[in-house]
mmCIF file of the N, C-alpha and C atoms, coordinates in Angstrom:
data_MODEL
# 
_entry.id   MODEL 
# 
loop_
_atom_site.group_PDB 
_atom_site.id 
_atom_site.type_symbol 
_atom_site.label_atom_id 
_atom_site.label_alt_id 
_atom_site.label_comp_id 
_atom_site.label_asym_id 
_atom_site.label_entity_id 
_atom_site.label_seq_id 
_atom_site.pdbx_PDB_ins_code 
_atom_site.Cartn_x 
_atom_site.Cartn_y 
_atom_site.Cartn_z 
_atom_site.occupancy 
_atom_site.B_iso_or_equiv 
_atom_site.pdbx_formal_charge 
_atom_site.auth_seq_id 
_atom_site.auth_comp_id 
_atom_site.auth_asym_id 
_atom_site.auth_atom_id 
_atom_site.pdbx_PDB_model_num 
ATOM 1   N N  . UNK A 1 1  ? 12.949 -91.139  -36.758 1.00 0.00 ? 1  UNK A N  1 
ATOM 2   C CA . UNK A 1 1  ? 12.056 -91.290  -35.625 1.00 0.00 ? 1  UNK A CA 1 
ATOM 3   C C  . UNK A 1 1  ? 11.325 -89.967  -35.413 1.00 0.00 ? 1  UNK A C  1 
ATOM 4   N N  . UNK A 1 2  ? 9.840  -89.777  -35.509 1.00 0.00 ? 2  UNK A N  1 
ATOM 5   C CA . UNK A 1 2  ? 9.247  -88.742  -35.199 1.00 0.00 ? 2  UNK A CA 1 
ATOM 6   C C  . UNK A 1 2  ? 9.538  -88.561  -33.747 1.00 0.00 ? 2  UNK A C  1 
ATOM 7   N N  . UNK A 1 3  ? 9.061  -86.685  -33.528 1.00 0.00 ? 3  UNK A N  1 
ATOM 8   C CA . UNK A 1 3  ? 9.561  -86.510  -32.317 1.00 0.00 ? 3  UNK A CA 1 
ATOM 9   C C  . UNK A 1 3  ? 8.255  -86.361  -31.562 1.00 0.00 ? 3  UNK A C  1 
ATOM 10  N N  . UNK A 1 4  ? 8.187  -86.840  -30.057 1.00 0.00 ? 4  UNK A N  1 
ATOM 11  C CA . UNK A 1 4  ? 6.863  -86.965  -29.332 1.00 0.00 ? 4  UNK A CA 1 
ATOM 12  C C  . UNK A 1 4  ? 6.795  -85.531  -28.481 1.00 0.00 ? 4  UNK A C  1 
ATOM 13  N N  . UNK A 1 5  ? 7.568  -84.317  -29.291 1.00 0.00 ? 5  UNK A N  1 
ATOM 14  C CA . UNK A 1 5  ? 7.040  -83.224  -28.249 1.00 0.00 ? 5  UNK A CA 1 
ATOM 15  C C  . UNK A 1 5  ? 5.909  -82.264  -29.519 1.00 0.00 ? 5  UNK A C  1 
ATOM 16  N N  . UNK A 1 6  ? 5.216  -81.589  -28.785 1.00 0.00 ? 6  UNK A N  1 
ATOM 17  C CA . UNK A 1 6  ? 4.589  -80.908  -29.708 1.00 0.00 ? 6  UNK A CA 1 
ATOM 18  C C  . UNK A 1 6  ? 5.030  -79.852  -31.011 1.00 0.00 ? 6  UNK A C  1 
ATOM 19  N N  . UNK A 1 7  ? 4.721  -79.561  -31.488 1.00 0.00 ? 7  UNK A N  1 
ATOM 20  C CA . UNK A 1 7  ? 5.676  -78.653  -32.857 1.00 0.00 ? 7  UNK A CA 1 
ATOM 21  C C  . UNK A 1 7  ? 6.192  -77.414  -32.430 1.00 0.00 ? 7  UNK A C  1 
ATOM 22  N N  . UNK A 1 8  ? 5.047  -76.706  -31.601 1.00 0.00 ? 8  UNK A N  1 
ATOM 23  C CA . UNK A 1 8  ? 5.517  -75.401  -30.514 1.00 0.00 ? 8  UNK A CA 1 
ATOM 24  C C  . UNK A 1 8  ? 6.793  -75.836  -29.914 1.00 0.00 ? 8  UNK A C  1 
ATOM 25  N N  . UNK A 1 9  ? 7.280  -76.809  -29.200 1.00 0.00 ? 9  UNK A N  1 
ATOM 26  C CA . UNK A 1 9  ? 7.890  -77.066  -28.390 1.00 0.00 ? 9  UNK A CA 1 
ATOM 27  C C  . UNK A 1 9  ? 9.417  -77.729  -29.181 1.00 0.00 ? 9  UNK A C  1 
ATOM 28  N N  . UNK A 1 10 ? 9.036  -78.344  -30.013 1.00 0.00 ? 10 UNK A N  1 
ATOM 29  C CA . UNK A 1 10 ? 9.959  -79.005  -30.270 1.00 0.00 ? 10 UNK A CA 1 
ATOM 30  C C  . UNK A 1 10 ? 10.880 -77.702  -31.666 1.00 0.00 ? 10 UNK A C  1 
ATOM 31  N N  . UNK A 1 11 ? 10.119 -76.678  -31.647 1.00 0.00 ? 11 UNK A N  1 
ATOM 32  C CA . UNK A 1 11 ? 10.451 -75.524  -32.506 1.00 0.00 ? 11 UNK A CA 1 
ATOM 33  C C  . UNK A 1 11 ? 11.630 -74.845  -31.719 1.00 0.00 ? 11 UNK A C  1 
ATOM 34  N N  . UNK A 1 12 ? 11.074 -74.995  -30.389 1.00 0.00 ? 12 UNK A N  1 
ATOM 35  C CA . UNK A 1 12 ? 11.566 -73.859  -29.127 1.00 0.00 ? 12 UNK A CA 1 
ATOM 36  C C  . UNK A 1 12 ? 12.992 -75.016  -29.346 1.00 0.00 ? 12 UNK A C  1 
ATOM 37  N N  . UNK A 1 13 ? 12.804 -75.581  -28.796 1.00 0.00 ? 13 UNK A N  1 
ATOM 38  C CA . UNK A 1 13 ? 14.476 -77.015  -28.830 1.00 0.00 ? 13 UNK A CA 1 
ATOM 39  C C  . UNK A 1 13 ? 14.798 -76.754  -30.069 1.00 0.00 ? 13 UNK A C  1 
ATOM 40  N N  . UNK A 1 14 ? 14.915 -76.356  -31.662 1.00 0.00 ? 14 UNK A N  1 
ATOM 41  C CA . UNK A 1 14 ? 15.288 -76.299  -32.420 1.00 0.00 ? 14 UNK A CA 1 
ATOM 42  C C  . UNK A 1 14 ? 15.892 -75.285  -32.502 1.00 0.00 ? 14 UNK A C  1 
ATOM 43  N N  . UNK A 1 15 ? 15.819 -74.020  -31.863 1.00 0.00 ? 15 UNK A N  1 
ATOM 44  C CA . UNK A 1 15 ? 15.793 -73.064  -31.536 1.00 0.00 ? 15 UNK A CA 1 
ATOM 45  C C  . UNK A 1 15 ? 16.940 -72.841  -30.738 1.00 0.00 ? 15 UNK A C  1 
ATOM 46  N N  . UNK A 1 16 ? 17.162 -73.277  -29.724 1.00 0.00 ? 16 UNK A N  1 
ATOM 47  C CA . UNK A 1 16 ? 17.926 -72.865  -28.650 1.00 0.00 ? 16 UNK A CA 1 
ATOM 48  C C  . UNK A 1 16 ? 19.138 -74.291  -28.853 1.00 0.00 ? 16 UNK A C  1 
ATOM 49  N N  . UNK A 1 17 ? 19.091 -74.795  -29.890 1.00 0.00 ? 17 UNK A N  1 
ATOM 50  C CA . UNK A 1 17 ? 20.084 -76.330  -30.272 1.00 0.00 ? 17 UNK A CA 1 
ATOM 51  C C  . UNK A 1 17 ? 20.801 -75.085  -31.712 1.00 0.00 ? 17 UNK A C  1 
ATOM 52  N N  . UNK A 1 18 ? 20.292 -74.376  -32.142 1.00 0.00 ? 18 UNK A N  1 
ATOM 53  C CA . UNK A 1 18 ? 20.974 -73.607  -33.213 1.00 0.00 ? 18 UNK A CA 1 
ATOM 54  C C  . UNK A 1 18 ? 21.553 -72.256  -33.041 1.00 0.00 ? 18 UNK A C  1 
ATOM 55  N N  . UNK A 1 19 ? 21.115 -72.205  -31.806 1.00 0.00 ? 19 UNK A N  1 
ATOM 56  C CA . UNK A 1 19 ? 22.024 -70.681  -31.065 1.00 0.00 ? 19 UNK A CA 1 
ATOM 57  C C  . UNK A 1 19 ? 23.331 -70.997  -31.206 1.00 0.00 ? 19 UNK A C  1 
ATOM 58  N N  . UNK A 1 20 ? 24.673 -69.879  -31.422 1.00 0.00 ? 20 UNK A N  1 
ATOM 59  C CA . UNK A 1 20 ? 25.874 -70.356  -31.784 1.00 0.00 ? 20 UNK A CA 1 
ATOM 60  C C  . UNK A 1 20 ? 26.448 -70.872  -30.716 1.00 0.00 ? 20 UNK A C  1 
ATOM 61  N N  . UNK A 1 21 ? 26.062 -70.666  -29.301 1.00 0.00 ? 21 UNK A N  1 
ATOM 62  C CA . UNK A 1 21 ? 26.937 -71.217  -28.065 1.00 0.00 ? 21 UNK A CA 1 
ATOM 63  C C  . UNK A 1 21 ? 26.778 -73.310  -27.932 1.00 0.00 ? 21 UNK A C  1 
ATOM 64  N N  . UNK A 1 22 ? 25.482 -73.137  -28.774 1.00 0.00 ? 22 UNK A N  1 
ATOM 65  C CA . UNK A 1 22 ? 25.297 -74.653  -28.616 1.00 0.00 ? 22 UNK A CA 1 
ATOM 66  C C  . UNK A 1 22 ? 25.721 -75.371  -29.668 1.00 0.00 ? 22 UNK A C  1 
ATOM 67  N N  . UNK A 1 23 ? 26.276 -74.210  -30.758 1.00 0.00 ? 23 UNK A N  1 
ATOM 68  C CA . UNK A 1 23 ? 26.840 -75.210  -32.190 1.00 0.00 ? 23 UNK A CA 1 
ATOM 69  C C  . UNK A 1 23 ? 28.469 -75.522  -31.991 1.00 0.00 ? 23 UNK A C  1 
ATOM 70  N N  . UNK A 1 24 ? 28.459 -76.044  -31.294 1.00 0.00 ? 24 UNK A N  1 
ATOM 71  C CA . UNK A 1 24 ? 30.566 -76.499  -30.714 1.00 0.00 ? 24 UNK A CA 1 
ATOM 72  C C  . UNK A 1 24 ? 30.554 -78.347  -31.304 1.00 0.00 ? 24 UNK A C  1 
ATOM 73  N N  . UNK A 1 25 ? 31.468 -77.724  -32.390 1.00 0.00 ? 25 UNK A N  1 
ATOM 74  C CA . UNK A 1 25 ? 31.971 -79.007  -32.879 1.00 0.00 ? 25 UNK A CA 1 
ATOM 75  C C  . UNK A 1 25 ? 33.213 -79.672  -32.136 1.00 0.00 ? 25 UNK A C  1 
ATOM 76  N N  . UNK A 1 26 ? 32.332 -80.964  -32.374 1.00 0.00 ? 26 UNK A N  1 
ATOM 77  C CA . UNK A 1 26 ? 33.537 -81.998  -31.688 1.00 0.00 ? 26 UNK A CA 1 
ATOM 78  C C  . UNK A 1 26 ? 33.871 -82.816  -32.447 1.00 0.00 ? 26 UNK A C  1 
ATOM 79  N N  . UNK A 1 27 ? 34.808 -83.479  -31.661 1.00 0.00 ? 27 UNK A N  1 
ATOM 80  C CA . UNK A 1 27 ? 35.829 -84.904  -32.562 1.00 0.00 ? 27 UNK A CA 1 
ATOM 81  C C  . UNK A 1 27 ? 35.039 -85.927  -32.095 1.00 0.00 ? 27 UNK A C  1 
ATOM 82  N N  . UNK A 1 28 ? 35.203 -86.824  -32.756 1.00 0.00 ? 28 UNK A N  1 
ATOM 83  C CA . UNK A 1 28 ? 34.344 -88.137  -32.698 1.00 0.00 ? 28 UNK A CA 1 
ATOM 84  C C  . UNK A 1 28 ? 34.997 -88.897  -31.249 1.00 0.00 ? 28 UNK A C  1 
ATOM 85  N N  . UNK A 1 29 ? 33.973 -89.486  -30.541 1.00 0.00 ? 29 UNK A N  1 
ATOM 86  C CA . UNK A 1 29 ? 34.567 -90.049  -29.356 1.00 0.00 ? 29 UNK A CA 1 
ATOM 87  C C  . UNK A 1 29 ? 35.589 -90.975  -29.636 1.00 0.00 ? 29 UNK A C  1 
ATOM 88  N N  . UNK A 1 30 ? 36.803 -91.071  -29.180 1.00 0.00 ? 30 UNK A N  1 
ATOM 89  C CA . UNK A 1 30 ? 37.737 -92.269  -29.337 1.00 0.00 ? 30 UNK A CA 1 
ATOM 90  C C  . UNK A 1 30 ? 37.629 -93.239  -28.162 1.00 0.00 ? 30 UNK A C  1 
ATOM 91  N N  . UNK A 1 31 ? 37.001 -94.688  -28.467 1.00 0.00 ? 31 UNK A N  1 
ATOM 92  C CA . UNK A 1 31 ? 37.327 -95.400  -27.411 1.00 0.00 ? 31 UNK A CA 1 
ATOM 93  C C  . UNK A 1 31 ? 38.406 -95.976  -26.893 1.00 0.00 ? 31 UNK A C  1 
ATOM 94  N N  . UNK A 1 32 ? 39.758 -95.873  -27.865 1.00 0.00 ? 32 UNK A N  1 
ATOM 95  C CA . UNK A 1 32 ? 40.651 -96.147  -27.366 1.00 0.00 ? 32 UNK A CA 1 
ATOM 96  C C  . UNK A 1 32 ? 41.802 -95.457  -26.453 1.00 0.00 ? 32 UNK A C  1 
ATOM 97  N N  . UNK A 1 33 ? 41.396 -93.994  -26.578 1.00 0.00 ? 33 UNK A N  1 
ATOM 98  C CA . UNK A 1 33 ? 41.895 -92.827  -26.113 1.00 0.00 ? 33 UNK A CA 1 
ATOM 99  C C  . UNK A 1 33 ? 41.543 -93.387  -24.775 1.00 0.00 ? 33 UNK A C  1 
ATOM 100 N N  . UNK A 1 34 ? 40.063 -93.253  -24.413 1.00 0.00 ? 34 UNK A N  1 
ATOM 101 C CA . UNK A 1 34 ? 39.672 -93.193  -23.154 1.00 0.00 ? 34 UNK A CA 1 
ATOM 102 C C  . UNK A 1 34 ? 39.945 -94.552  -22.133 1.00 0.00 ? 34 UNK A C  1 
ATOM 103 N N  . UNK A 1 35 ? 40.571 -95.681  -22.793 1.00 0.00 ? 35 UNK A N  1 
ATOM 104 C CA . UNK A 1 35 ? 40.684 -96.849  -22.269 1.00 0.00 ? 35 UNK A CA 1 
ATOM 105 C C  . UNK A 1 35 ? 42.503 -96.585  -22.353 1.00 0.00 ? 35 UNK A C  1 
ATOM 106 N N  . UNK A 1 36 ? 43.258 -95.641  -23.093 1.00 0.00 ? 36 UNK A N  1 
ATOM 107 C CA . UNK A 1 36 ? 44.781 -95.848  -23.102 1.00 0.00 ? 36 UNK A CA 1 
ATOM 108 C C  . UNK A 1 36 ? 45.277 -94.739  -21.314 1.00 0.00 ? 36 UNK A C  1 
ATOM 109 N N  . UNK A 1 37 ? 44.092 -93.380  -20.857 1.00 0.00 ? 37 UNK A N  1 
ATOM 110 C CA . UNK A 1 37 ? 43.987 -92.916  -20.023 1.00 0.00 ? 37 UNK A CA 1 
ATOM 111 C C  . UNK A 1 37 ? 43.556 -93.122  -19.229 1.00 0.00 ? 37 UNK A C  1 
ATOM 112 N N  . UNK A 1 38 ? 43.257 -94.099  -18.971 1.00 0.00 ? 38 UNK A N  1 
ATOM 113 C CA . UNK A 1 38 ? 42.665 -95.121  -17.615 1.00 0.00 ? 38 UNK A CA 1 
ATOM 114 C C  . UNK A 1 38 ? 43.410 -96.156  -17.198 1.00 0.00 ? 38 UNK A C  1 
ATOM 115 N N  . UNK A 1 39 ? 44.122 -96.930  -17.872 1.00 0.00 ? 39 UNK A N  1 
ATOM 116 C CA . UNK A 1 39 ? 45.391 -97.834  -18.216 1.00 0.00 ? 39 UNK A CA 1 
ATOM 117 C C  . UNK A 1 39 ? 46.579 -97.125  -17.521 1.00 0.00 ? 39 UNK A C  1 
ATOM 118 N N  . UNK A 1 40 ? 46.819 -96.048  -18.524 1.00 0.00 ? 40 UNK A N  1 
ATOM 119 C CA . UNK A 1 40 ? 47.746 -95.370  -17.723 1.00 0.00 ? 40 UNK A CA 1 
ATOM 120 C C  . UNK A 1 40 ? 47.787 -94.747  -16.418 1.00 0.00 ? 40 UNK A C  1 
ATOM 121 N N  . UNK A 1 41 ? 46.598 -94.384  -15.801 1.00 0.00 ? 41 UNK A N  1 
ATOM 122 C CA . UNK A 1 41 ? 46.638 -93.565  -14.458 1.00 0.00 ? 41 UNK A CA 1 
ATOM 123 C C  . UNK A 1 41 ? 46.381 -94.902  -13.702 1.00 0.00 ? 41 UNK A C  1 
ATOM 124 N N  . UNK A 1 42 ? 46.023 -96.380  -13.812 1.00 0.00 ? 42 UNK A N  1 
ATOM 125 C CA . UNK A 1 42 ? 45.725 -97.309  -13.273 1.00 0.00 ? 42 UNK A CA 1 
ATOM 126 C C  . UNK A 1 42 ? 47.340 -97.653  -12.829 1.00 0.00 ? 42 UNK A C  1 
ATOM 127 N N  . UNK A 1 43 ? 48.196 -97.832  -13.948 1.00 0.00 ? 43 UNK A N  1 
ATOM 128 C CA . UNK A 1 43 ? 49.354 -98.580  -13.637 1.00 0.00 ? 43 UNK A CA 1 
ATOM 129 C C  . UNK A 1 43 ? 49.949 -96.888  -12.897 1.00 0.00 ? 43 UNK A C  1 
ATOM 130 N N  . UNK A 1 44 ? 49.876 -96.120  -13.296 1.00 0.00 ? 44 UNK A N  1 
ATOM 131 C CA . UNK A 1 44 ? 50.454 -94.932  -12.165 1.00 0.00 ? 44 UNK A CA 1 
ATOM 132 C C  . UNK A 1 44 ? 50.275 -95.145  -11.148 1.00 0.00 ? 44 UNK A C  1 
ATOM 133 N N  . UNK A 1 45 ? 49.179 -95.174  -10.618 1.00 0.00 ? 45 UNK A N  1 
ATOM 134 C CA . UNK A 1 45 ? 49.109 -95.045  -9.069  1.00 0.00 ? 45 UNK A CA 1 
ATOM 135 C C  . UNK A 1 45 ? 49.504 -96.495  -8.435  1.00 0.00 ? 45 UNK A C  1 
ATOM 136 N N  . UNK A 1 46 ? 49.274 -97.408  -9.307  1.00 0.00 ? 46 UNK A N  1 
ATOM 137 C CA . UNK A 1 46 ? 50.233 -98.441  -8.645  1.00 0.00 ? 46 UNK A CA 1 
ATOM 138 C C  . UNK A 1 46 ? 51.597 -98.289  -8.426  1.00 0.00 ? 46 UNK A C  1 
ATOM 139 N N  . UNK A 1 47 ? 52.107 -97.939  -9.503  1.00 0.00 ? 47 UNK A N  1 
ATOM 140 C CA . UNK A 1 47 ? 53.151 -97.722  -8.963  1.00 0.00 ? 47 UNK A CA 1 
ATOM 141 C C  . UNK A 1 47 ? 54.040 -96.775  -8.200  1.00 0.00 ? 47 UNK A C  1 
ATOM 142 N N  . UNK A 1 48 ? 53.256 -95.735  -8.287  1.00 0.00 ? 48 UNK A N  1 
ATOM 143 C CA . UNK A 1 48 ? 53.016 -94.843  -6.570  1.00 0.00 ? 48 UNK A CA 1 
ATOM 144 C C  . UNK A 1 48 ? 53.026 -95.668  -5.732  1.00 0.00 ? 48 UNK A C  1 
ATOM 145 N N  . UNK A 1 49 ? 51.962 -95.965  -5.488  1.00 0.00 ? 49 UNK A N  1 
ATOM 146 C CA . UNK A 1 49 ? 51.623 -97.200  -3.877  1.00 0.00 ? 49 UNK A CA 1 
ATOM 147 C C  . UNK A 1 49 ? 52.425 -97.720  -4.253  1.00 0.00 ? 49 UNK A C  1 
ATOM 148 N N  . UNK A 1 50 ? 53.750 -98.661  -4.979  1.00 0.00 ? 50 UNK A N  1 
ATOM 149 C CA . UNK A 1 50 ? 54.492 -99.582  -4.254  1.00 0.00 ? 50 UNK A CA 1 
ATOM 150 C C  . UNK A 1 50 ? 55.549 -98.637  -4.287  1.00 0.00 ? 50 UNK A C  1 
ATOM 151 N N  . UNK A 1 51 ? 56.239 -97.727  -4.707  1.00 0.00 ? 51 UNK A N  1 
ATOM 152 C CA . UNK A 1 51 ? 57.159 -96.928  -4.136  1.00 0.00 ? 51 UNK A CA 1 
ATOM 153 C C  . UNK A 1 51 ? 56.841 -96.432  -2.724  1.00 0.00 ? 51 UNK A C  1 
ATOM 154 N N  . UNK A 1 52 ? 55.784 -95.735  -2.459  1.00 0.00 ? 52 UNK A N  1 
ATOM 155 C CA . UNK A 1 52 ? 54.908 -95.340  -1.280  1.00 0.00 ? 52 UNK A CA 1 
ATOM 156 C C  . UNK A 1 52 ? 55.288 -96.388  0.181   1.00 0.00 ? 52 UNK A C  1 
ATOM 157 N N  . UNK A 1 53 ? 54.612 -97.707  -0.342  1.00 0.00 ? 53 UNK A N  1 
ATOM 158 C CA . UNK A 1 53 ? 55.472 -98.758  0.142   1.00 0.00 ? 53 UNK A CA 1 
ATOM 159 C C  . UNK A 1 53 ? 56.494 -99.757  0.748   1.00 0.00 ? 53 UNK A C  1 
ATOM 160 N N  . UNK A 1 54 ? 57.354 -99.013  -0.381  1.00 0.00 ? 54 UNK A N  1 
ATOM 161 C CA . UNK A 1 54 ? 59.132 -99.665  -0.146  1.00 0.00 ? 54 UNK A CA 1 
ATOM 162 C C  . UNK A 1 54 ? 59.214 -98.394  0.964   1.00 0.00 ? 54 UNK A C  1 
ATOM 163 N N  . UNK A 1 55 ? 58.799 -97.136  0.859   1.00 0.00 ? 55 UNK A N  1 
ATOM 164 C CA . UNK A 1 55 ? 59.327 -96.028  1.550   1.00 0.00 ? 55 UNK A CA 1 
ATOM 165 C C  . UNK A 1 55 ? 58.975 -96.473  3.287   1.00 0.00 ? 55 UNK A C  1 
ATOM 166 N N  . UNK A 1 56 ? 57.734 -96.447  3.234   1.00 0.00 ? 56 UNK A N  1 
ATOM 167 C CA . UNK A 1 56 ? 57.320 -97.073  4.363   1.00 0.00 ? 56 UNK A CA 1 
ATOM 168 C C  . UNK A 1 56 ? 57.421 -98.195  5.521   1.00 0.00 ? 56 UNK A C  1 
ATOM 169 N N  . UNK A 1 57 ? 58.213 -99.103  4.663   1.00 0.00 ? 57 UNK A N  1 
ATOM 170 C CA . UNK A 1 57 ? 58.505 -100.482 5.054   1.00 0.00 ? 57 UNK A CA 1 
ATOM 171 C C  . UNK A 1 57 ? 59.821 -100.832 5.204   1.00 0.00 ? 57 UNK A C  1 
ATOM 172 N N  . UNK A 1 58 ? 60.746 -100.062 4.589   1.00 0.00 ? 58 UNK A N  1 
ATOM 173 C CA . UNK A 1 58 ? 61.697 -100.284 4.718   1.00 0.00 ? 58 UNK A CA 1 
ATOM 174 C C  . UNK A 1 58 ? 62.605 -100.323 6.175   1.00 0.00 ? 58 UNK A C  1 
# 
């Protein structure tokens, strides 16, 4: 896909995308990571609130 900024400009973004603070390699997103840590803090705090709960009600 060509790029729609001008060549000046899109030099300057080439530029400041190859400075070493902006070259930080990452790991490939895991979607299952991020759905196994949401799962888990979901059923956590439930089961907080019903301990929370029994404490309260008893």
């Amino acid at each position: 896909m060509p790029s729609r900024l001008y060549p000046e400009d899109q030099e300057r973004v080439d530029a400041y995308l190859n400075q070493p603070a902006n070259r930080v390699e990452r790991k490939p997103f895991n979607v299952w990571l991020l759905l196994g840590v949401i799962l888990a803090s979901v059923i956590g705090m439930g089961l907080i609130a019903r301990m929370l709960a029994s404490l309260v009600l008893v």
